[in-house]
N, C-alpha and C positions, 0 to 999 in steps of 0.2 A: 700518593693518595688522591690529589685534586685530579690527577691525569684519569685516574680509575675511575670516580665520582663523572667524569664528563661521557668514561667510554660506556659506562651505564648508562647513562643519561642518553647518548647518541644510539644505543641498541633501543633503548624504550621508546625511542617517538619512530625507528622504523618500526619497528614493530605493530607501532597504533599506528601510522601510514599504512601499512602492508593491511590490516586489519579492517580498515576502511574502506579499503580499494575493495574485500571481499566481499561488504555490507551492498555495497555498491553495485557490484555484478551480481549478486544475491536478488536483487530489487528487481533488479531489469529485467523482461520478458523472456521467457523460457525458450532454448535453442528450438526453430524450425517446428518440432513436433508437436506445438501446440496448436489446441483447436478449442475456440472459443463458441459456448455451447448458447450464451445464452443470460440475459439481463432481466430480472423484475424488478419491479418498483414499489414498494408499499409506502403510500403516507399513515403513518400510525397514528399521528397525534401534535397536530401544530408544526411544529420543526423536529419532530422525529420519522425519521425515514430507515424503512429494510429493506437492504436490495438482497435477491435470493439471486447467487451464480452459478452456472455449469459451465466447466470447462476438460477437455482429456487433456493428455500428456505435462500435465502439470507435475514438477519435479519435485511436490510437498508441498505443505499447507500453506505455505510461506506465499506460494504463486497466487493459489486461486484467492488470496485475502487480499493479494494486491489486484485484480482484479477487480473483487469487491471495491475495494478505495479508489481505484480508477470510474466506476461507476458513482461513487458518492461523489466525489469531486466535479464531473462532470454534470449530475444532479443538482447540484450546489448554484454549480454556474447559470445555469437555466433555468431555473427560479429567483435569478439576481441575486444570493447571495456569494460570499466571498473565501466561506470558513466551513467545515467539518470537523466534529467532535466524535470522535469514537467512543462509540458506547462497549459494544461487542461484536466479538465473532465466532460462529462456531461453523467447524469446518467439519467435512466426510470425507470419506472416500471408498465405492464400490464397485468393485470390479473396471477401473482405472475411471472412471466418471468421480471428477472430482464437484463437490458443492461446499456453498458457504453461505447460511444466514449472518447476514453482516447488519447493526444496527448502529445511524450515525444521527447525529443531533448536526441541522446546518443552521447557519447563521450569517447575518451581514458584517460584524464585528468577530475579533479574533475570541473566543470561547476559552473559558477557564477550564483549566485542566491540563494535565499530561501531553492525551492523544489525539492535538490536532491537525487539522493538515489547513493548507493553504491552496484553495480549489484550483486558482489559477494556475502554481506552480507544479501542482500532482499531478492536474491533466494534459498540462507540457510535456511533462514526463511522461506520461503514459502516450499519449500522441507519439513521441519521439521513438518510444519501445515498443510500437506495436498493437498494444492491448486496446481491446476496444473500448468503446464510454456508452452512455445512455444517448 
């Protein structure tokens, strides 16, 4: 019985291994075909900012939002702040022209909530994948 309880146990973390690995290559910029269309910038309102994106051959929504967060982040940093807070995103797509109004709250301190990112470490990443920044 303890022997079964371990082979469970050792299927369940490859499993969340295996699962991670996906989230992971999920994130990272779209094989070859993509083509980055294009950065705006709105200050809305103190520390809230909307960055509007165009990008083609994005493989789902998933890509051009990161897009979007590669631009806030690198926004972030350039106006000396450290932190993004995601507000929202709403994504499109017509006739393979993908877009994304994206809306982030930045700041110098880590921001309460859920959905934030850490500017430095997102636009490493996005530097390292490809994608362009502001």
């Amino acid at each position: 019985m303890l022997r079964a309880a371990l082979i469970s146990t050792a299927a369940l973390a490859a499993c969340t291994a295996a699962d991670t690995g996906a989230e992971v290559a999920r994130a990272a910029a779209p094989a070859g075909s993509a083509s980055y269309e294009g950065i705006e910038t709105r200050l809305l309102d103190g520390d809230l900012v909307s960055f509007h994106v165009k990008m083609r051959g994005a493989r789902g929504e998933a890509d051009v939002s990161r897009y979007a967060e590669c631009a806030a982040a690198q926004y972030a940093l350039i106006r000396g702040y450290g932190f993004a807070r995601h507000v929202r995103t709403n994504v499109a797509e017509n006739t393979g022209l993908w877009q994304a109004d994206a809306v982030y709250t930045i700041s110098a301190s880590l921001p309460r909530g859920l959905s934030t990112i850490d500017a430095e470490v997102v636009a490493a990443s996005c530097a390292e994948n490809g994608i362009p920044m502001v």
